[in-house]
C-alpha positions as CSV (number, residue, x, y, z in Angstrom):
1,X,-8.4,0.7,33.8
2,X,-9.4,-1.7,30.8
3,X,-9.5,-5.2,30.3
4,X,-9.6,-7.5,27.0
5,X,-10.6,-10.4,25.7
6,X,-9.9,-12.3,22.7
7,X,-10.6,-15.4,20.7
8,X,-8.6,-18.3,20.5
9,X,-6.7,-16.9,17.0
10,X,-5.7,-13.6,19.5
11,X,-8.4,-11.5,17.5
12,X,-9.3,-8.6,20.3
13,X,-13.2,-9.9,21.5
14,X,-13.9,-7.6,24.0
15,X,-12.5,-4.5,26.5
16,X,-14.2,-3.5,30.0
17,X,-13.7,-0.1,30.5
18,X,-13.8,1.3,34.8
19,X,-13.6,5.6,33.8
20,X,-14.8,5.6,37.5
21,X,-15.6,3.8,40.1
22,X,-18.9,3.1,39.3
23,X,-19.1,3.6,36.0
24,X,-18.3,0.5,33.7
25,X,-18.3,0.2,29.8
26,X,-17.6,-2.6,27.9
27,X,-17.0,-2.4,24.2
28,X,-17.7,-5.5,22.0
29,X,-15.4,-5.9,18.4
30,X,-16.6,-7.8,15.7
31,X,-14.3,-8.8,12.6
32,X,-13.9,-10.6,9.4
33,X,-10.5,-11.3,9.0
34,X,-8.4,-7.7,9.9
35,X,-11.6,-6.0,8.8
36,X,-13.6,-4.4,12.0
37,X,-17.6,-5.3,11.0
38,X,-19.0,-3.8,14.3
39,X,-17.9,-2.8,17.0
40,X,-20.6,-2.2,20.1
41,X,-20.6,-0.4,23.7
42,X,-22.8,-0.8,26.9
43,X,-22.3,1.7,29.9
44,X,-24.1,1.4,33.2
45,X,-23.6,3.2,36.1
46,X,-23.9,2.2,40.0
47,X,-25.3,-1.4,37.6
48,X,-27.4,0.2,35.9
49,X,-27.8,1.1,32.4
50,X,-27.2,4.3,30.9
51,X,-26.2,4.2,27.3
52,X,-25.7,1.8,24.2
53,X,-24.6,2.1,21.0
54,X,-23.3,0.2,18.1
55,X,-21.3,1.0,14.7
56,X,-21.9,-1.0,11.5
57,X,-19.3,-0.6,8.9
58,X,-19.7,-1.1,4.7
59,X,-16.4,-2.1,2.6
60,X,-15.5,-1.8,-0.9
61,X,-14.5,-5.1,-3.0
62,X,-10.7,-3.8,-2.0
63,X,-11.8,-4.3,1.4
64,X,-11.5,-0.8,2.4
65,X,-14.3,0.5,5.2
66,X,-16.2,3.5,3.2
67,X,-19.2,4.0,5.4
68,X,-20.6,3.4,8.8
69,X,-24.3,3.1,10.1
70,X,-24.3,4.7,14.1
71,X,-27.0,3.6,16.2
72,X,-27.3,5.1,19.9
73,X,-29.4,5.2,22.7
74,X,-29.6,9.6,22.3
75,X,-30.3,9.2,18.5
76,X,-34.1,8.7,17.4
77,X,-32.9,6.8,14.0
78,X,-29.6,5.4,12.4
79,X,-27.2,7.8,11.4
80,X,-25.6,6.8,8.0
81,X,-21.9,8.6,7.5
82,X,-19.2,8.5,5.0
83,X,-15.5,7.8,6.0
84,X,-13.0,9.9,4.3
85,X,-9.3,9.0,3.9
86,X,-5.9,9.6,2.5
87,X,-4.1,7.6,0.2
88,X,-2.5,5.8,3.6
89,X,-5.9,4.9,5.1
90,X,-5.9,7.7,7.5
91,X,-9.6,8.6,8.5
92,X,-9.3,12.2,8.4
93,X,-13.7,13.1,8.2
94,X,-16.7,11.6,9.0
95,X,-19.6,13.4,6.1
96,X,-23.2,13.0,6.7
97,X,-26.1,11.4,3.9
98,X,-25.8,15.2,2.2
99,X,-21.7,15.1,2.0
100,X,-21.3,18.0,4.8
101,X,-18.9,17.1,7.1
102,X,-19.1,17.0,11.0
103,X,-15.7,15.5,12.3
104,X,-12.5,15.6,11.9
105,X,-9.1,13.6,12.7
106,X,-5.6,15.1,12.4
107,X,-2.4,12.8,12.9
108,X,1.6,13.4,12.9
109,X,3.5,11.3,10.4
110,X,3.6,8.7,13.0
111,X,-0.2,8.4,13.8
112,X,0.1,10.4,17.0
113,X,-3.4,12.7,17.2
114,X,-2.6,16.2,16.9
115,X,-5.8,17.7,18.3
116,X,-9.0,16.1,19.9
117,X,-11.7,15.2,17.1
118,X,-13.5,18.3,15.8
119,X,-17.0,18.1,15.2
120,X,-19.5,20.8,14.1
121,X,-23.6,20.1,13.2
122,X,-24.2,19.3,9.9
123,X,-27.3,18.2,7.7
124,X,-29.2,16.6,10.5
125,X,-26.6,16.0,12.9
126,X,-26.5,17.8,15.4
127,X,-23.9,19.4,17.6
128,X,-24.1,16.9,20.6
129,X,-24.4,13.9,18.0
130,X,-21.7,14.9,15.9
131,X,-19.2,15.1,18.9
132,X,-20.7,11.9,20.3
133,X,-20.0,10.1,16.9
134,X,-16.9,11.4,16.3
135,X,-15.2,10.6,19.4
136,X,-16.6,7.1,19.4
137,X,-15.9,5.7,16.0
138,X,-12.7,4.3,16.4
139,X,-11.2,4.1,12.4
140,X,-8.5,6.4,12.8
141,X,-4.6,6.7,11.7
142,X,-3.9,4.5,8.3
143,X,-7.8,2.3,9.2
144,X,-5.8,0.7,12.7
145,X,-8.6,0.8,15.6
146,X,-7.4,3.7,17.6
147,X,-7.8,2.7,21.9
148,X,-9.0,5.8,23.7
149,X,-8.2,4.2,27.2
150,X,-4.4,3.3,26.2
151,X,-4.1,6.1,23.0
152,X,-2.9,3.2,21.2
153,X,-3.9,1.3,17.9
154,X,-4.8,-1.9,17.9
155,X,-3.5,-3.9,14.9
156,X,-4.9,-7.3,15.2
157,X,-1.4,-9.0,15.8
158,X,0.2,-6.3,18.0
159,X,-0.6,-2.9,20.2
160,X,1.0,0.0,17.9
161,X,2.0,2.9,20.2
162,X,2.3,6.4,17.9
163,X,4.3,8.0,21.3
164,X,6.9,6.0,20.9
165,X,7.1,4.9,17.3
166,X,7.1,1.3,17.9
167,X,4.9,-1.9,19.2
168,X,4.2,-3.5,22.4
169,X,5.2,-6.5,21.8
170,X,8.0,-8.5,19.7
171,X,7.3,-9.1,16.2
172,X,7.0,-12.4,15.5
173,X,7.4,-12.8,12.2
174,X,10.4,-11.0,12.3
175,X,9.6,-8.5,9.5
176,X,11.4,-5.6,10.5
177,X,15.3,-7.8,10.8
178,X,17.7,-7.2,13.8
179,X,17.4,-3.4,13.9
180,X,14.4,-3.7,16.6
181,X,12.0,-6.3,17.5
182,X,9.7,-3.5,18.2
183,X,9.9,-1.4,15.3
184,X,7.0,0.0,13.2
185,X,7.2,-0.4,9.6
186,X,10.8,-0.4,9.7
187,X,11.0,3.1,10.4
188,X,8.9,4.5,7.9
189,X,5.9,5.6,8.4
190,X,5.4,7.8,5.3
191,X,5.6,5.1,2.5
192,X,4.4,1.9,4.8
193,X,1.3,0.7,6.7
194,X,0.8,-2.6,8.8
195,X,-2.6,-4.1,9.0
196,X,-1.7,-7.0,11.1
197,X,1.4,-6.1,13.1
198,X,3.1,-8.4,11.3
199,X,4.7,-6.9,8.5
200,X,4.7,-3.8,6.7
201,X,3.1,-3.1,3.5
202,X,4.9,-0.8,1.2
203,X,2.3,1.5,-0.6
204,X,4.1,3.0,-3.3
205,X,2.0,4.2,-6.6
206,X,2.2,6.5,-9.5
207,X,-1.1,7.7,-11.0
208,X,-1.4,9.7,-14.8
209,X,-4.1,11.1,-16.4
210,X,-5.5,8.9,-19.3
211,X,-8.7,10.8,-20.5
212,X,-10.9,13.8,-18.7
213,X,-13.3,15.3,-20.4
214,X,-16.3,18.1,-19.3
215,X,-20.2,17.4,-18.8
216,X,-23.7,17.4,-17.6
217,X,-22.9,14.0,-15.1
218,X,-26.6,13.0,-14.1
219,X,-27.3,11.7,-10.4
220,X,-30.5,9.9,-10.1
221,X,-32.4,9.7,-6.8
222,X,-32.0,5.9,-6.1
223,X,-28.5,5.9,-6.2
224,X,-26.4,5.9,-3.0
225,X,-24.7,9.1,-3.8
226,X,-25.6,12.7,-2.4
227,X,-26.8,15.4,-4.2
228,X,-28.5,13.7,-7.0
229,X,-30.3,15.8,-9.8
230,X,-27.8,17.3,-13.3
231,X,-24.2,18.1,-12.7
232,X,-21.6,19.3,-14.6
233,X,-18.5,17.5,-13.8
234,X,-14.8,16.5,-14.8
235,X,-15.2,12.5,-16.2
236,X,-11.7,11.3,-15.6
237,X,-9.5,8.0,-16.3
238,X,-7.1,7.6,-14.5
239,X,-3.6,5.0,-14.9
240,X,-2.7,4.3,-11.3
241,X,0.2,1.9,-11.0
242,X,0.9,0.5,-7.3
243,X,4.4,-1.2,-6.1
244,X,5.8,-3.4,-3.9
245,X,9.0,-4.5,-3.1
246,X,9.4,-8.5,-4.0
247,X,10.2,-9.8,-0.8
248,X,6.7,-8.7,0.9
249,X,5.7,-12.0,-1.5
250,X,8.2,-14.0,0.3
251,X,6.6,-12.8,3.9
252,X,2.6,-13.1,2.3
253,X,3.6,-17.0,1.5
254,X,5.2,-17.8,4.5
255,X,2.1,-16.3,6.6
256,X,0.0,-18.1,4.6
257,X,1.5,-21.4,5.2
258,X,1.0,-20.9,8.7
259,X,-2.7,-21.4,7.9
260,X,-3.2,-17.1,8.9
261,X,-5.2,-16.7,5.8
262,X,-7.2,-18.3,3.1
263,X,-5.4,-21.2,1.1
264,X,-6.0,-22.1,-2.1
265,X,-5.1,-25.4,-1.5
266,X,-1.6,-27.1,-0.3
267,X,1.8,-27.2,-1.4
268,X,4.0,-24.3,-2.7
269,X,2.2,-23.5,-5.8
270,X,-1.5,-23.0,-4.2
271,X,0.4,-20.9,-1.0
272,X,2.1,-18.5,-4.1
273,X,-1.4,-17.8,-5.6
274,X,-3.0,-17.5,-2.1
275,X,-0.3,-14.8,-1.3
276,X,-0.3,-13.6,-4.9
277,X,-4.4,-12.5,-4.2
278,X,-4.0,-11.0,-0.3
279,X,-1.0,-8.5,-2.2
280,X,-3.2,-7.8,-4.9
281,X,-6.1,-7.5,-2.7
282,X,-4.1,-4.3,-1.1
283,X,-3.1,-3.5,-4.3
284,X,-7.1,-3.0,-5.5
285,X,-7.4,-1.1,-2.1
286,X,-4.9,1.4,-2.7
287,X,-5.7,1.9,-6.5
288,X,-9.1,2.7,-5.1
289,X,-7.8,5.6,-3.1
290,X,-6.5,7.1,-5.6
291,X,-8.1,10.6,-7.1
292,X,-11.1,10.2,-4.5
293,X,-11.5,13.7,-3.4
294,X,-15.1,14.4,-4.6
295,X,-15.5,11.2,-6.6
296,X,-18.7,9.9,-7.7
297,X,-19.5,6.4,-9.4
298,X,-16.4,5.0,-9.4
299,X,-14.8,2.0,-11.3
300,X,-11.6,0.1,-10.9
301,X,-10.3,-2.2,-13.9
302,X,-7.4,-4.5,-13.8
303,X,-4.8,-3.4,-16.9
304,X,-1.6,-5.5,-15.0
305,X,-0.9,-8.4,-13.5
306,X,1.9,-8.9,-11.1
307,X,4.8,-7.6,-13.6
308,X,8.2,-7.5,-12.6
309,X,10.3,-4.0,-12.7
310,X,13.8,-4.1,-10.4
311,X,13.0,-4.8,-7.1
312,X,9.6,-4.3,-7.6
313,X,6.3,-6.3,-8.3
314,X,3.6,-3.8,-9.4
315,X,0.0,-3.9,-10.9
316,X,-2.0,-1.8,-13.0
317,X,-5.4,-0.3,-12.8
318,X,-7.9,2.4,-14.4
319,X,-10.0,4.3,-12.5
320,X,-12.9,6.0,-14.3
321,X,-14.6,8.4,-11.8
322,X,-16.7,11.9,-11.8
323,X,-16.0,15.0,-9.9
324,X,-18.5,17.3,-9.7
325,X,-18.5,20.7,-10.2
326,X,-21.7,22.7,-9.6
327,X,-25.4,22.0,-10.2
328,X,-26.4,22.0,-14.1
């Protein structure tokens, strides 16, 4: 049985989790806007205590969650791991300081798990730890906050349920028209995500080849990348162009003029550039995901701004990256 809590916005505070009857663990959320911060856990038994442990997360400027920081009662120090993702956001390893992975998530188009976590002991995590981290750090399917007790995501606005392809609850914003009050990303998964449970976002992008070139890439000690020392690797730019159909602007200002996110000020103008920064926000985020497999020291630039192509709005980036190849 679980129980919640939330603020007064309906941002999820809290769950209280009875796996037993005498076993109790309450899990604590912390977030900035849709981004999860923290998220803590207390379990005591017959009342008293027998484990803790918390999860820090790092973002990108695109607001994506690249990293995590696990502290627990059966670790001796923090365990700093990497998060890595598809292009839709779907945490699919956890990678230790070195880059060796110890877990692993696999979903169905729909976000529904297709196997428990995998975990295996890498670097210094070990077997137990590995398991234990993996099955507690809750990023899963597109980012949403996956709900062990319910196997459901939770999405900030609504409960997203990956069994039955739809939400818990009504939409109110009525993204997703007459066909269902209930339906997720109106009924497609592949080419949409929903953050909030509000509406969908459309992540459609194109990327081309600009420039790659081969050499000696040098990774000094005091950066926050692994394997430092001379590598030879691919340096790559990278045109990556993301879409979005023109009517997700209309939804953006309308949710900003009910006061949901930032405003750059009032009247119709100021709720247009509010909405005109949360889409390219997401834009930045997706661009970013872009060519990551075995990136190193990567930078986005701005080539486009909100151009006009059918029934699209799109933007442009660069992305000018490393992969690495073997040691020099």
């Amino acid at each position: 049985m679980a129980i919640y809590t939330y603020d007064a916005t309906g941002q999820r505070l809290t769950s209280s989790v009875e796996s037993a009857e005498t076993t109790l663990t309450g899990i604590r959320y912390a977030y900035e806007g849709l981004s999860l911060l923290s998220v803590s856990a207390t379990t005591t038994v017959d009342g008293s205590l027998e484990s803790t442990y918390s999860i820090d997360y790092l973002y990108d400027a695109g607001g994506t969650s690249y990293a995590g920081v696990y502290r627990g009662s059966g670790s001796a120090s923090p365990v700093t791991f990497y998060l890595v993702t598809t292009d839709r956001g779907d945490v699919v390893e956890l990678r230790e300081a070195g880059g060796d992975a110890f877990a692993a998530y696999s979903y169905d188009p729909w976000g529904v798990p297709l196997a428990d976590p995998l975990s295996v002991a890498a670097g210094s995590v070990g077997t137990t730890l590995a398991a234990t981290i993996a099955i507690r750090q809750p990023l899963r399917y597109a980012g949403y906050v996956w709900d062990e007790e319910s196997e459901t995501y939770y999405l900030s606005a609504r409960t997203y349920d990956p069994e039955t392809r739809q939400f818990l609850t009504k939409d109110p914003a009525k993204d997703d028209g007459e066909e269902s009050a209930y339906q997720y990303c109106g009924g497609d998964s592949v080419g949409n995500v929903d953050p909030t449970g509000l509406f969908q976002w459309p992540i459609h992008w194109k990327s081309k080849n600009l420039h790659r070139w081969y050499s000696v890439y040098q990774l000094y000690r005091n950066t926050c990348h692994s394997g430092s020392g001379r590598w030879y690797a691919w340096r790559k730019v990278d045109e990556v162009t993301v879409y979005f159909k023109k009517w997700i602007l209309d939804v953006v200002i309308a949710w900003v003029s009910k006061g949901k996110t930032k405003s750059y000020g009032s009247g119709p103008r100021s709720q247009r550039l509010a909405a005109q920064r949360r889409v390219y926000d997401k834009a930045v985020s997706v661009a970013r995901g872009v060519g990551t497999a075995g990136a190193v020291n990567k930078t986005i630039a701005t080539t486009g701004w909100l151009k006009s192509s059918g029934s699209y709005y799109y933007f442009k980036f660069k992305n000018t990256y490393y992969v690495k190849v073997k040691k020099a």
